[in-house]
ZARO-103024 format. One record per residue: x, y negated, z negated of N, C-alpha, C, O, CB in turn; residue in three letters. Coordinates in steps of 0.05 Angstrom, whole numbers, plus 5000, padded with zeros to 4 digits. Glycine has a CB too. Layout:
ZARO-103024
XYZXYZXYZXYZXYZAla...
//
This chain:
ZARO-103024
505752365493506552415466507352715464506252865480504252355446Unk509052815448510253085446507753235432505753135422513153085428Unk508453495433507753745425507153655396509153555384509953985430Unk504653665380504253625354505753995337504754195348500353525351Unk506654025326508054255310506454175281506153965268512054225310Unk505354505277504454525248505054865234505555075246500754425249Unk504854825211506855105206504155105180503054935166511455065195Unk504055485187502055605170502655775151503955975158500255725183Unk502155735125502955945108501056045094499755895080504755885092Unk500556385095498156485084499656805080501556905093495156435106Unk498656885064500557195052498157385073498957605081500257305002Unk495857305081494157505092494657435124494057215133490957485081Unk495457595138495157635168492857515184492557405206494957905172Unk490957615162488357575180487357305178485757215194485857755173Unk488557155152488256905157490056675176489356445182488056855134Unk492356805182493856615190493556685219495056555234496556605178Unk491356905233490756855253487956745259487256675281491357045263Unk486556725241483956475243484856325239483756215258481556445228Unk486556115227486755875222488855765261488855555274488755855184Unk490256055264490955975296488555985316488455805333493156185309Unk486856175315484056095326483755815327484455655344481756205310Unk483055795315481555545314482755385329481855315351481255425289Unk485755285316487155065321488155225358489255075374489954985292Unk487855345361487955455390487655325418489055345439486155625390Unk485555205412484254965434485454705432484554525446481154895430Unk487654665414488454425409490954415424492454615427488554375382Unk491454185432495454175436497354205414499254065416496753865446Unk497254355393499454415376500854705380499954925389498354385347Unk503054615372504854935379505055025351506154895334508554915393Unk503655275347503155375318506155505311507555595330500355615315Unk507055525287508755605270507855815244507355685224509755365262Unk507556145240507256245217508856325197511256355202506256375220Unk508256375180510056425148508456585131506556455123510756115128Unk508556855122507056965101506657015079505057155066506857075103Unk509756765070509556675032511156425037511656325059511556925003Unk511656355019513256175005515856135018516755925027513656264980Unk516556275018520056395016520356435044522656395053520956724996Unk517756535067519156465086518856325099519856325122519656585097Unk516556055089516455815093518655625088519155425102514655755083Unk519755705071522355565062525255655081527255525083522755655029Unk524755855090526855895109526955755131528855615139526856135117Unk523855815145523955685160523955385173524255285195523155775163Unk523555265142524554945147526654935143527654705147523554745132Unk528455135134530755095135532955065154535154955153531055205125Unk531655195172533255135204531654915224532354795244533355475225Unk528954925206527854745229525154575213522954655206526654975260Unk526354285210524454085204522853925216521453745207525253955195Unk523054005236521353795259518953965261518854165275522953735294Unk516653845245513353905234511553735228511853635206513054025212Unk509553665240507953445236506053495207505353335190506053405265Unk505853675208503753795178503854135173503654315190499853715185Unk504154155147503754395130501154475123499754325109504954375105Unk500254725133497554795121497155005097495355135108496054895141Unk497355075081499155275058496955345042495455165032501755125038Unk496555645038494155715014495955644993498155524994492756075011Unk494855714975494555634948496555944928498555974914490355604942Unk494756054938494956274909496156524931494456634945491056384885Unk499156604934500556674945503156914927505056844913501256434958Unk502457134934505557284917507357174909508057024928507157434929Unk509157144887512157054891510056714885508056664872514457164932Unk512356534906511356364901509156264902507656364919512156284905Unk508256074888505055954897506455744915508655664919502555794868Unk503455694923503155464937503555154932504054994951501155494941Unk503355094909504154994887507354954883508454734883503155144869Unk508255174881511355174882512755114904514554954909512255404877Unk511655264915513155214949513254934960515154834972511455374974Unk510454794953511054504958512554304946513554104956509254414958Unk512554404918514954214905518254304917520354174919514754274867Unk517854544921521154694927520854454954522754294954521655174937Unk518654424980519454265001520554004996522353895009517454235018Unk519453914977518853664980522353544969523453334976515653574961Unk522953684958525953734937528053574957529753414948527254164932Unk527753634992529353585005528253325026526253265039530153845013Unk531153205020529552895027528052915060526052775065532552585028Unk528953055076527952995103526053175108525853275130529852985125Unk524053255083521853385087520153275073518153415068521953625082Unk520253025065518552925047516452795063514352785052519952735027Unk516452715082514952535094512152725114510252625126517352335113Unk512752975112511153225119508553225106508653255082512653485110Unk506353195115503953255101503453555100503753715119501553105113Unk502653595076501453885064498453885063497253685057502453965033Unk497554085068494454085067493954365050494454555065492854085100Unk493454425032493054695010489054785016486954675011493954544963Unk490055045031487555155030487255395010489055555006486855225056Unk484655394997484155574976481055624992479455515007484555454940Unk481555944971478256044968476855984943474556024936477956364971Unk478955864929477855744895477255444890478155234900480255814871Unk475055504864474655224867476055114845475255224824471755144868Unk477754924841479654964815477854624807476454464820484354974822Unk478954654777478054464761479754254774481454294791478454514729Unk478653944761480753714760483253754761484453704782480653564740Unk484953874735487053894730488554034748490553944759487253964710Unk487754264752488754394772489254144805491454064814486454664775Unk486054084818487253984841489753704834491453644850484553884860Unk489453594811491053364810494153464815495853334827490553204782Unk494553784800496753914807497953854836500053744841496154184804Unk495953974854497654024875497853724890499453694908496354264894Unk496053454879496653204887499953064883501452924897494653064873Unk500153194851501753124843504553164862506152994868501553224822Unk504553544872506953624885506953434915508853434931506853984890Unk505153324918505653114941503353204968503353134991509453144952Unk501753364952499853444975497953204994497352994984497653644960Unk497153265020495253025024492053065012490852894999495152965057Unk490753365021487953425019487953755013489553925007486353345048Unk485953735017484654055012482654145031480854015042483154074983Unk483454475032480854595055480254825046481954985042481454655088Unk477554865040476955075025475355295039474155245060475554985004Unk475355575026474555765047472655805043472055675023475655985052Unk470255975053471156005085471555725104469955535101468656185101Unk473155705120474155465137472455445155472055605173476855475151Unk471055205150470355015172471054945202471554715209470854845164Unk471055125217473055005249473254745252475154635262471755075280Unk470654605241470554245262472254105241473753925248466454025266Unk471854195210472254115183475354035186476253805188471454355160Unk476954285187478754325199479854195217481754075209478554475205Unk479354175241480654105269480653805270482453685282478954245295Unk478253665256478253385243480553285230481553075238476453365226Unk481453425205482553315180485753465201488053425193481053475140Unk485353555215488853625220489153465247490853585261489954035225Unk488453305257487753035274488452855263490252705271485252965281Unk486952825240487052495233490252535219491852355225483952355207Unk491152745203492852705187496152735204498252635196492252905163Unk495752915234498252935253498852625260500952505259497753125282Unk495552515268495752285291497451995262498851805268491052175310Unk496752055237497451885217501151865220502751685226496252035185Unk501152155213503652255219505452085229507251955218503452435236Unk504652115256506352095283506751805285508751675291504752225313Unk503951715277504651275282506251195257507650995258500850995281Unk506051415223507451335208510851275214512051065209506751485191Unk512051535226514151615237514851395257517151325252513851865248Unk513751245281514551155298514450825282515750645292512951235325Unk513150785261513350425251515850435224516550235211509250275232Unk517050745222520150725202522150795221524550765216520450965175Unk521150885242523450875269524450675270526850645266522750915295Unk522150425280522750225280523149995262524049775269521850215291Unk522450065241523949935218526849975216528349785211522950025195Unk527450205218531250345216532250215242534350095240531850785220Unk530950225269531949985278532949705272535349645271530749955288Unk530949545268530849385255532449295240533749095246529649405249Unk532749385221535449435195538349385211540149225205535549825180Unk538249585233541549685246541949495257544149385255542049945268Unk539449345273539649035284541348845269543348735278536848905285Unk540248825244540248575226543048635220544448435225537948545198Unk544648845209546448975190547748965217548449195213545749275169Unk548648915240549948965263549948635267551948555277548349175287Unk548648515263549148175272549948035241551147825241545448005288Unk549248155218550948015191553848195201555848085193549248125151Unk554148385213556548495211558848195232561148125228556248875225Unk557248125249558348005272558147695261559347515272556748095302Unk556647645241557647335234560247345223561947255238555747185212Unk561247455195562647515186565347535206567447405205561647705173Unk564747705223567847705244568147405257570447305256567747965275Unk566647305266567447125282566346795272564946635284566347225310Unk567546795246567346635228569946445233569646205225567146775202Unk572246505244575446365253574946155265575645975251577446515272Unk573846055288573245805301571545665316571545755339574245785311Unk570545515315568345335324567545465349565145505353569145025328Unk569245545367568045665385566745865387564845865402569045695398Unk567546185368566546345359563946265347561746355355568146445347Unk564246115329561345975312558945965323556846055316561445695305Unk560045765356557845665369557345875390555145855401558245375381Unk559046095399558046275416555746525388553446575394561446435436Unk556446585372555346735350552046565339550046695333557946745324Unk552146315339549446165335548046245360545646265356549645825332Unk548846315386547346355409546446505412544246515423548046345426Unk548146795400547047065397544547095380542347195381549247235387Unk546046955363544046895336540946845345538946975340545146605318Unk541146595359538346535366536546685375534146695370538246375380Unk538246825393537947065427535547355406533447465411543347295443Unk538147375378537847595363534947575342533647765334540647615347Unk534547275335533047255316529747255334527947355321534046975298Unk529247125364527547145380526647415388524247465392528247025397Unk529047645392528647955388527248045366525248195368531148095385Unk528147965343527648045321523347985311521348095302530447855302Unk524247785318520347625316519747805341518848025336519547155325Unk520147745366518847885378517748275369515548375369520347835401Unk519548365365520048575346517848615324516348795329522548525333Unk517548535310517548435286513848405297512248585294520048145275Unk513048135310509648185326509548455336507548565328508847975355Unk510848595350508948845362509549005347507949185347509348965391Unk511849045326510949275298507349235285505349365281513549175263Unk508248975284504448905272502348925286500148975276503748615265Unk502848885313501348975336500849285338498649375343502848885359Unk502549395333502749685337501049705312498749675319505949845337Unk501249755279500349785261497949715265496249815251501349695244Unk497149495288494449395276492749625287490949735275493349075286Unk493849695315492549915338491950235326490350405331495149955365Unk494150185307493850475299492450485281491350695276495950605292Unk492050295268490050375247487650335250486050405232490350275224Unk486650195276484850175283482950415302480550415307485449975291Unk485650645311484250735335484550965312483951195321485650745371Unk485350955277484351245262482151135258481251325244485751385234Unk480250965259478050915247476451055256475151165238477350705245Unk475451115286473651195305473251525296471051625294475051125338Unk475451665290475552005280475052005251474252205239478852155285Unk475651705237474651755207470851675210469151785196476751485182Unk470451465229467151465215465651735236463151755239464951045223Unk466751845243465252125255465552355225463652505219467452275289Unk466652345217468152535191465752345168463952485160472752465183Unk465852085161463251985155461152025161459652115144463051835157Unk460451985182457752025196455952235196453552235191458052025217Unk458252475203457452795193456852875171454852985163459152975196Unk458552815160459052845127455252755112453552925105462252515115Unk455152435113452452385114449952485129447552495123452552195117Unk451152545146448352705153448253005150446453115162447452665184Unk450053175134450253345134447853365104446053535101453253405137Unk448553155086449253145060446152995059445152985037452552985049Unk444552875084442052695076439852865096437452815099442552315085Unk441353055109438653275120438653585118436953745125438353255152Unk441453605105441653965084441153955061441054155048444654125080Unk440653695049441553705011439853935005441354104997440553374986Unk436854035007435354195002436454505004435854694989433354115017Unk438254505029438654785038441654925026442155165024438654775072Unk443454685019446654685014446754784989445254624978448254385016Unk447354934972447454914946449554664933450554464944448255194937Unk449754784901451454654886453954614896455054404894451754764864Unk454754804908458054894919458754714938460754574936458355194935Unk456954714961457154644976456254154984456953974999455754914984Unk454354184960454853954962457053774944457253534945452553874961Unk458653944928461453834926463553834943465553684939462453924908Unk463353984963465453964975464453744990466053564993466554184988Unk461753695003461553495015462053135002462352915012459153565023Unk462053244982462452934959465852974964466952774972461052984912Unk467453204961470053164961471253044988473352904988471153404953Unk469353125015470153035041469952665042471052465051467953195064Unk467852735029467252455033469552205009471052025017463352455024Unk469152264988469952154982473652084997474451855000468952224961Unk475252325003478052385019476652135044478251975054478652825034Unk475152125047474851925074474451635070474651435084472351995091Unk473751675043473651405027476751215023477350975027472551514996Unk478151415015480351335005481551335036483151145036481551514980Unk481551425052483151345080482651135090484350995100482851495102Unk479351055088478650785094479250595080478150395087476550755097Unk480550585063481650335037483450355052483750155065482150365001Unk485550585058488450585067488050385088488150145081489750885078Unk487650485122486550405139485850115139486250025161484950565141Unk484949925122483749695112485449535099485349295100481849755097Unk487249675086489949565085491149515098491749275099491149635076Unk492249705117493449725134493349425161494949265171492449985139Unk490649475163489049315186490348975166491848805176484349405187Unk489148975141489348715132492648615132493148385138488048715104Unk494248755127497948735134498648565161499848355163499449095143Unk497448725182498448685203496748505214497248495238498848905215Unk495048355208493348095207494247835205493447655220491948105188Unk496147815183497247705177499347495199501347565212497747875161Unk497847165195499847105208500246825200498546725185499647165236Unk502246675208503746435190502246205204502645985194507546395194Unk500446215225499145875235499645695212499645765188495445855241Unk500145455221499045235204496645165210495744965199500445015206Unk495145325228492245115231489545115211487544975206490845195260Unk490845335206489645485172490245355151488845445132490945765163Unk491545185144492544995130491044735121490144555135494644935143Unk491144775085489444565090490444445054491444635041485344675100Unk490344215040490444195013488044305008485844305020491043945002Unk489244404979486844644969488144614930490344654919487545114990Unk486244554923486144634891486344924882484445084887483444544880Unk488545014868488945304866486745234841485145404849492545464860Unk485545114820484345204800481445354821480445574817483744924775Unk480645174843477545374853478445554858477145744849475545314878Unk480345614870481045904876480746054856479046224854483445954884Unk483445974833482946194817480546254792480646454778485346204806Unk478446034789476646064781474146234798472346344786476445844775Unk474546234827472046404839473146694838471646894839471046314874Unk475946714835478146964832475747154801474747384798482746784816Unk475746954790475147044769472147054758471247114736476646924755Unk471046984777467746934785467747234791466247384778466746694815Unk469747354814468747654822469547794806468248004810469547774845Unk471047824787471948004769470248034743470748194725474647934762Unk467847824744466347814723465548114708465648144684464147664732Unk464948284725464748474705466248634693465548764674463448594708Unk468948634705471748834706472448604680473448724660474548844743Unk472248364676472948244663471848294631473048284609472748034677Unk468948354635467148454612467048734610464748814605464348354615Unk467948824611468949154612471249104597470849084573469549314644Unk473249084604475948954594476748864568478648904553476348734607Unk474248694566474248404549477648304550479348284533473048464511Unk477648254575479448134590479347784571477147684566478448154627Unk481547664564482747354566484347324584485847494593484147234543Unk483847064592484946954618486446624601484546504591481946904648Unk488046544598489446344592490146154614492446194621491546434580Unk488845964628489145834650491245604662490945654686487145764651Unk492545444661493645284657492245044675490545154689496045374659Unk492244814679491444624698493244564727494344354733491444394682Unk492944874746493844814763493144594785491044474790494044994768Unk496644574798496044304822494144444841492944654837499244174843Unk494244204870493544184893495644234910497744114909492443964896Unk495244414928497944474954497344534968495344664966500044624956Unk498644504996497744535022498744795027500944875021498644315042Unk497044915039496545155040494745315051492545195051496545195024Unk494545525060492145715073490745875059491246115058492745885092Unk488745735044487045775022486646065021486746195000484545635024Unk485846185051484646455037486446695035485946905023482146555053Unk489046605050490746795041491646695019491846915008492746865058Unk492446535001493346484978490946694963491246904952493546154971Unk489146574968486446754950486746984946486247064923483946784962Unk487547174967488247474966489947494960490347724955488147624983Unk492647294955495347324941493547344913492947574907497947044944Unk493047204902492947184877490347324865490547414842493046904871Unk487847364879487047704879488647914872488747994849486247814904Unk489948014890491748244884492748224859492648444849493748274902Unk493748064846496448014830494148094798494548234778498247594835Unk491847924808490447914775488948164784488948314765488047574761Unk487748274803487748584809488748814795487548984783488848614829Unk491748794801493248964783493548934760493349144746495248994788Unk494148654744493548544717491948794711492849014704491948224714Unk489048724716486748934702487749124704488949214684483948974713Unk487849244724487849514733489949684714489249894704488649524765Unk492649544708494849704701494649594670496349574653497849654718Unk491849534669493549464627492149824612490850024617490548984597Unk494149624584494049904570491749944549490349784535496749954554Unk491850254553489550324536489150194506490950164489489650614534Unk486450144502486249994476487549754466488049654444486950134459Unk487849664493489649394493488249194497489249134518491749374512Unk486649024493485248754511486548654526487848504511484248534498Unk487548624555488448484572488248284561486648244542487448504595Unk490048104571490747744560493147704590495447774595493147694513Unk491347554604492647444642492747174634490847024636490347484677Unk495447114625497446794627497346714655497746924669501246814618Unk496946474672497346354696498246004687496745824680494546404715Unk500946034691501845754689503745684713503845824733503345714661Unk504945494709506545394728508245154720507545024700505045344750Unk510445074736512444864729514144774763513744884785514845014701Unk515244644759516344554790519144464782519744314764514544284807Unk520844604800522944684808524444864839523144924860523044794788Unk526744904836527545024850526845344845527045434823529744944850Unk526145484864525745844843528845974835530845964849523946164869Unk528646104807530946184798531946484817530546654827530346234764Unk534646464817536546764839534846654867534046834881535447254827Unk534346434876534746404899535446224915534745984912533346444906Unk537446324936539146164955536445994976534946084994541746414974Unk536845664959535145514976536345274991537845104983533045414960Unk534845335025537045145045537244875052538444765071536845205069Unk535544765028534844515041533944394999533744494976531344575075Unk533644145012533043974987529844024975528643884959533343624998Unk528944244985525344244980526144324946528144444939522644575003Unk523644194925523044284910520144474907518244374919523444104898Unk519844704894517444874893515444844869515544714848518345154893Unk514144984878511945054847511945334840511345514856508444994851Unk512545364821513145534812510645734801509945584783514945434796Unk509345904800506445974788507546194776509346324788503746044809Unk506646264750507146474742504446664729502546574716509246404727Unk504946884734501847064733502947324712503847534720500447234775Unk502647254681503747414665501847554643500547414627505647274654Unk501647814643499948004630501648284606503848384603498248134658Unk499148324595500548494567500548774579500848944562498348484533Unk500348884606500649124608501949434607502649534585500349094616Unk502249554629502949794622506049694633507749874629501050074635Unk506949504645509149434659510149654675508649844682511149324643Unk513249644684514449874697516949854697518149674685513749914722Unk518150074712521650014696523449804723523549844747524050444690Unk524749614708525349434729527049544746527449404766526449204720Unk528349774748530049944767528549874794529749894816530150304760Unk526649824794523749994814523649604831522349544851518950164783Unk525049434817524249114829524049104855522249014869526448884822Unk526849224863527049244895525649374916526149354939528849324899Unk523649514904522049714923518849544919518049474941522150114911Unk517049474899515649474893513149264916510649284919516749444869Unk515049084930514649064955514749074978514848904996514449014956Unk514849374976515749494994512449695010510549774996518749674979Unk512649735041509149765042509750145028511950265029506949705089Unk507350225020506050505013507950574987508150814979506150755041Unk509450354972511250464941508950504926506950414937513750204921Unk508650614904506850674882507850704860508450944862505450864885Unk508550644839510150704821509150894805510551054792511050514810Unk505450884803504451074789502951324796503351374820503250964775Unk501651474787499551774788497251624807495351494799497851904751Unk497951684831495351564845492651724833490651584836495551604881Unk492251964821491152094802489151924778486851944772493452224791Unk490951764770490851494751489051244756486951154748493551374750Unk491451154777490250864794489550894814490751084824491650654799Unk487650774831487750864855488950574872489150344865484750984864Unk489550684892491150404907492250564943491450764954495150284879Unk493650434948495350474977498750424982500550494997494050264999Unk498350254958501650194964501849894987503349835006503250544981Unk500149814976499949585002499849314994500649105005497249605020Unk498249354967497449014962500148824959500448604968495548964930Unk502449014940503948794939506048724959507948574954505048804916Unk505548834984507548825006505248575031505848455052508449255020Unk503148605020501748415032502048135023501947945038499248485031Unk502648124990502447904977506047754982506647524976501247984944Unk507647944992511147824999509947745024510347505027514548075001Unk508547855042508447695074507047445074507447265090506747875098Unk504547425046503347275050505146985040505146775053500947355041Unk506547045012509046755017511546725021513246595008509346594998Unk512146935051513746835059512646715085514146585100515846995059Unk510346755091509046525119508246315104506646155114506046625140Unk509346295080508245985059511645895057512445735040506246075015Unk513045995074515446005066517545955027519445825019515845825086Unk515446145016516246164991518146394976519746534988514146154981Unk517846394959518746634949516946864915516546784892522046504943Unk516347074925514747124905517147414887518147604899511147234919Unk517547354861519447584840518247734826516047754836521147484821Unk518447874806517347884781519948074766521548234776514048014782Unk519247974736519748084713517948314696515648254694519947884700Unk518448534684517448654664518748934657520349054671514748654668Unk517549004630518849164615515049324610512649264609521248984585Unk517449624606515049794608513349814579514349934560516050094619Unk510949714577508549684548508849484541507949434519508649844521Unk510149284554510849134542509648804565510248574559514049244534Unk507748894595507548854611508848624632510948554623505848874606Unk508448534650509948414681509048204687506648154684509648574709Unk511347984700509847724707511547724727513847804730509747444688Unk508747534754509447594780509747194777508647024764506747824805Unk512147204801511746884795513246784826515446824837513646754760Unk510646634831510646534862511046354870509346184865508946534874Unk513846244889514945974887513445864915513146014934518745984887Unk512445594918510645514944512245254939512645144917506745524944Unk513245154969514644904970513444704966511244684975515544854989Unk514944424944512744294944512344194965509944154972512444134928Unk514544114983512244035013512344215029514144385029512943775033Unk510644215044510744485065511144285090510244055092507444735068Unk512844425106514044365130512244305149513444215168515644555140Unk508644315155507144345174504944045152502444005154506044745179Unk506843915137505143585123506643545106508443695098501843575107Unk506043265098507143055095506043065055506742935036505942805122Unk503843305061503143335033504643385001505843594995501943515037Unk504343224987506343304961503243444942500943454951508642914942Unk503843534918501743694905501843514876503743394865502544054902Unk499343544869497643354854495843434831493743564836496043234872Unk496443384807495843574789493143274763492843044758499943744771Unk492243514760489343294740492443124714494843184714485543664708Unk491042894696491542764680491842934650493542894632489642584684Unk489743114650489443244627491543404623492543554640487243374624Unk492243344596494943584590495443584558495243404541498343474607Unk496043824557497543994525499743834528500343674547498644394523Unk501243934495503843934487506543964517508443844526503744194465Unk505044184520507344314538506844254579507544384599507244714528Unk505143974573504543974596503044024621503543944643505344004596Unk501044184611500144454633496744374601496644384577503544954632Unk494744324620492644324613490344624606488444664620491944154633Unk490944764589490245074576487545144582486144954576490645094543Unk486345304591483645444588483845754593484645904610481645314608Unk482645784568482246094554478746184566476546104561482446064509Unk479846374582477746464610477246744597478246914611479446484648Unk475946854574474747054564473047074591473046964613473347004535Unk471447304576469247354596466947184598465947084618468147594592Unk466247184569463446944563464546714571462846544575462246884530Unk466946634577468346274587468246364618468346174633472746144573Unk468046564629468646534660466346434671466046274690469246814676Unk463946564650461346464661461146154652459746024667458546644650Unk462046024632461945804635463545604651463145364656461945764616Unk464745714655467145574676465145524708464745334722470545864682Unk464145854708462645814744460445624737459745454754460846164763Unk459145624711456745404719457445154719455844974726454545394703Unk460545114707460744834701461744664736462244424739463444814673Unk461844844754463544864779460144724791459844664814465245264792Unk
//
């Protein structure tokens, strides 16, 4: 693996040669800067940097500034910043420098191990992030290079049938491809785990055999380490759960979406009474299917429901469904779907954003706000398109979003059609209003 490159910016001399101390013993080729401005120069001739380490409170520009001035330019965005201070700033303040796109914080006096840890885990993040959009932009050039080549050699049967060959040749690349990206993702996120539960480990025992000796000061920063390790391990866990992911049929089984989404709502019992969440149910079918990834499809979905409604609003989560073909999509064959739709009064978002939203690490909001990874809903597109479905959504912002998930009615791996109770409304679709006090009656009635 190459030379890890990290670039230091500190207005004091004497700091920007302890922070090279340290990192001294390491394989990185250090880079210094003694403001702002000539940090900015120097990315200007030269972007190739695995991580920024940058005080805070700096002449001229802050630290603060300087990171938004980086971040301004698209092929520096993907650079982790790390802002070290000797201050301890309020909320508002650190959310500041979250905001400008920072990853963490290191506070002085510096820690060597503290340090040499957190600029490890965040290069080695780096570097596997960089090599799985490498190969994604591959990928792409692949696909966009063989739609370029159907199109040409569209004139005669012979072309056709030599271009289906490629095709095949191309689409077996592509899967193969396509497993060791996930393979790769799975490795990598597995082999940050080992440097994150040491950063745990310490952390706790720092924090369960100093508490007596550490002051106030000091056992916040240990709450702040810890918690920063918290949130990597959600990442990490995501991550791991993505690349998990795989289409067997042997997993396959008819499954009643109502147990599902009633034990869905068994765990949310208290988020639900907090909330005073309604749930409007409809009398969903039976479909063949791989129960427990559906489960975490539709977790996630009423997940965010909660999570993103608006203040002083009572959540109200519609789940209905109808069967059809799914609407804006090109379908190849005579299958008819089911259609599910998962619709809530929330904070919505602006539909500009449709195309990205499952997309892995998008966020549309203040991770400040919500907390999340950018993962669930890029888990919940893999999970039905190995259902070979299609999942969309609609919404307008305050006005909240419905996600709506098309599952064939037969699936290609049985002979199974889907099968819905007798009981039914006006409109077809058998209603239950899943308050909080009804969820508990619902689980005992189970």
């Amino acid at each position: 693996m190459s030379e890890a490159r990290i670039l230091i910016v500190d207005d004091r001399e004497d700091n920007l040669l302890s922070i090279e101390a340290i990192l001294s013993s390491e394989n990185y080729r250090i880079v210094k800067a003694n403001s702002g401005r000539q940090a900015l120069k120097v990315l200007l001739n030269d972007q190739n940097f695995n991580l920024i380490l940058m005080d805070i409170k700096m002449p001229g520009l802050s630290g603060f500034e300087t990171a938004s001035l980086i971040y301004e330019r698209e092929k520096l965005k993907n650079i982790p910043i790390i802002f070290i201070t000797a201050h301890v700033y309020n909320d508002e303040i650190i959310y500041e420098g979250f905001k400008t796109g920072a990853v963490d914080y290191i506070y002085k006096p510096i820690k060597p191990e503290l340090l040499k840890a957190k600029v490890a885990v965040f290069i080695d993040l780096y570097k596997k992030t960089e090599a799985l959009m490498m190969q994604e932009i591959r990928l792409k050039a692949i696909n966009k290079n063989l739609q370029s080549e159907i199109k040409e050699r569209q004139q005669s049967e012979q072309q056709v049938q030599k271009l289906n060959q490629e095709l095949v040749a191309n689409i077996h690349t592509l899967e193969n491809a396509n497993a060791d990206l996930a393979r790769f993702a799975y490795v990598a996120s597995h082999d940050l785990q080992e440097p994150l539960r040491k950063i745990q480990m310490f952390g706790d025992l720092l924090k369960t055999k100093y508490q007596t000796s550490i002051d106030e000061t000091g056992q916040y920063y240990i709450d702040r380490m810890q918690k920063g390790s918290q949130r990597l391990q959600t990442l990490i866990k995501d991550i791991l759960t993505y690349s998990r992911l795989t289409g067997s049929s042997a997993f396959f089984s008819n499954t009643n979406l109502n147990t599902i989404i009633s034990e869905i709502l068994a765990d949310f019992e208290l988020k639900i009474k907090e909330l005073g969440a309604t749930f409007i149910v409809s009398d969903l079918p039976e479909l063949y299917i791989n129960p427990v990834q559906i489960r975490q499809l539709f977790q996630n979905i009423i997940s965010n429901a909660l999570k993103f409604s608006r203040k002083h609003v009572q959540p109200e989560i519609r789940i209905t469904y109808d069967i059809g073909n799914p609407e804006a999509e090109e379908i190849l064959d005579d299958n008819q779907y089911c259609n599910i739709s998962i619709q809530d009064n929330g904070i919505g978002f602006d539909e500009s954003y449709l195309e990205q939203i499952f997309t892995l690490f998008k966020r549309l909001n203040d991770n400040s706000v919500y907390e999340g990874t950018g993962i669930g809903l890029a888990i919940c597109k893999k999970i039905v398109e190995q259902h070979k479905g299609f999942i969309r959504a609609t919404s307008k912002i305050d006005q909240g979003s419905t996600f709506i998930i098309s599952l064939p009615f037969h699936h290609p791996h049985s002979s199974a059609r889907i099968t819905t109770t007798t009981n039914s409304s006006e409109n077809g679709h058998a209603v239950i209003s899943a308050s909080a006090s009804l969820v508990e009656e619902k689980i005992a009635a189970q």
